[in-house]
N, C-alpha and C positions, 0 to 999 in steps of 0.2 A: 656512555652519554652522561654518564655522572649520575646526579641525586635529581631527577626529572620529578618535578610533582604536576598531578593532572586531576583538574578538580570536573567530575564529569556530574553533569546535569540536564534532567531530563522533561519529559513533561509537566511533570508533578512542582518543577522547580527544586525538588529537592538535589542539593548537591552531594559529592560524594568526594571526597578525597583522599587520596594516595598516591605514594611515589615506590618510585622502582626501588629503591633501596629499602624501603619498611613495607612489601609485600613478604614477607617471611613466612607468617604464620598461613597454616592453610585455609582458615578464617579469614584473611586477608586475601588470599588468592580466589578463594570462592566468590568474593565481595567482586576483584577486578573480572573473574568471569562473568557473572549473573551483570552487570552491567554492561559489559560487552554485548552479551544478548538484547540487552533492553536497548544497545544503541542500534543495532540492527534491527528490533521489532519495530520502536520509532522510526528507522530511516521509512519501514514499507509504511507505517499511517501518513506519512507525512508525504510520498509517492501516491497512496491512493485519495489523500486530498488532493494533489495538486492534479491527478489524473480528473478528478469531480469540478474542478476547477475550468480544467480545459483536457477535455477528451481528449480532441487528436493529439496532444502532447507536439512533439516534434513536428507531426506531419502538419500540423498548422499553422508554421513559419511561414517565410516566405523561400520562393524554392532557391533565391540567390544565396539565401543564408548559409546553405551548406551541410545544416542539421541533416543527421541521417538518421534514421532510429535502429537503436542496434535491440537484436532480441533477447528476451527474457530469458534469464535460466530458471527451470523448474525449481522451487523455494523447499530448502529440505527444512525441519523444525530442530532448533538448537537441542544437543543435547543438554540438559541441564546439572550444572555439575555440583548435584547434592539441594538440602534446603534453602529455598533462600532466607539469605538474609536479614535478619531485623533493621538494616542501616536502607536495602534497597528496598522495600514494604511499598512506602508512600509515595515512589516513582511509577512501582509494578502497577498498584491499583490505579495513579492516573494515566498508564499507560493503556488496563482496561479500560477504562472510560472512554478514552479516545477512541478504542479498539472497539468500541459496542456501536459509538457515536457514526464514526466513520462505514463500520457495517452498515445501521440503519439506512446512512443517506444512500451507499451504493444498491440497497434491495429496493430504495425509494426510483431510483435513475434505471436500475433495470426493469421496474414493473412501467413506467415511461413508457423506455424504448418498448416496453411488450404492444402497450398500446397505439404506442406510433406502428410500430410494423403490423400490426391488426387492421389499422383504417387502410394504410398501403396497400393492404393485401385483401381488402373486401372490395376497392376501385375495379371495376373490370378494363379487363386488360392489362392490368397489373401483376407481373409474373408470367406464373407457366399460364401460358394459352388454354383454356376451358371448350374451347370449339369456335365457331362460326361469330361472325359479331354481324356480316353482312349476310343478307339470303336473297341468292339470284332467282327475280321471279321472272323475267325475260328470257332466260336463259336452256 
């Protein structure tokens, strides 16, 4: 492909650049790994905003649309290859930030639904059947 340069940049804003031809040094190589990582840790903050955004995701198209949802594969954790970097630092930590941020709102949306499904579930007749709701005095 020739002398490819790719200036990759993240939450933090902070860019990063390197080309294929001047990853040589293993310093260099570790740079284009640990950002590699960091574009996959982003892609899932930036999936579980947009999941917080709109739940059903896909299933809340319209059904002419054609959207299917395909399933999730269980997320393995990057190995990390060595320290990082002083070049990736100020992307890492605003990639935490996002990563704290994003946590808080989804423990905010689960304790929600805890308490939507709590009134659902105190309504009688709501769910598993508890007994009788009528009593035959005629009868």
């Amino acid at each position: 492909m020739g002398n490819q340069t790719d200036v990759v940049t993240g939450l933090g804003g902070a860019g990063s650049q390197y080309s294929e031809s001047t990853l040589s040094t293993p310093a260099d190589t570790a740079l284009a790994a640990w950002n590699a990582i960091l574009d996959v840790l982003e892609m899932a903050v930036g999936a579980a905003e947009r999941t917080l955004k709109d739940p059903l995701g896909p299933l809340s198209a319209a059904p002419q649309s054609g959207a299917v949802p395909l399933p999730e594969e269980r997320w393995q954790p990057p190995v990390p290859p060595g320290a990082l970097p002083a070049e990736a630092r100020r992307r890492a930590l605003a990639l935490s930030a996002a990563q704290e941020r994003v946590a808080k709102r989804l423990e905010e949306a689960r304790l929600e639904v805890a308490k939507q499904l709590h009134a659902v579930t105190s309504v009688p007749g709501v769910g598993d059947p508890s007994g009788a709701v009528y009593l035959d005095v005629n009868g």
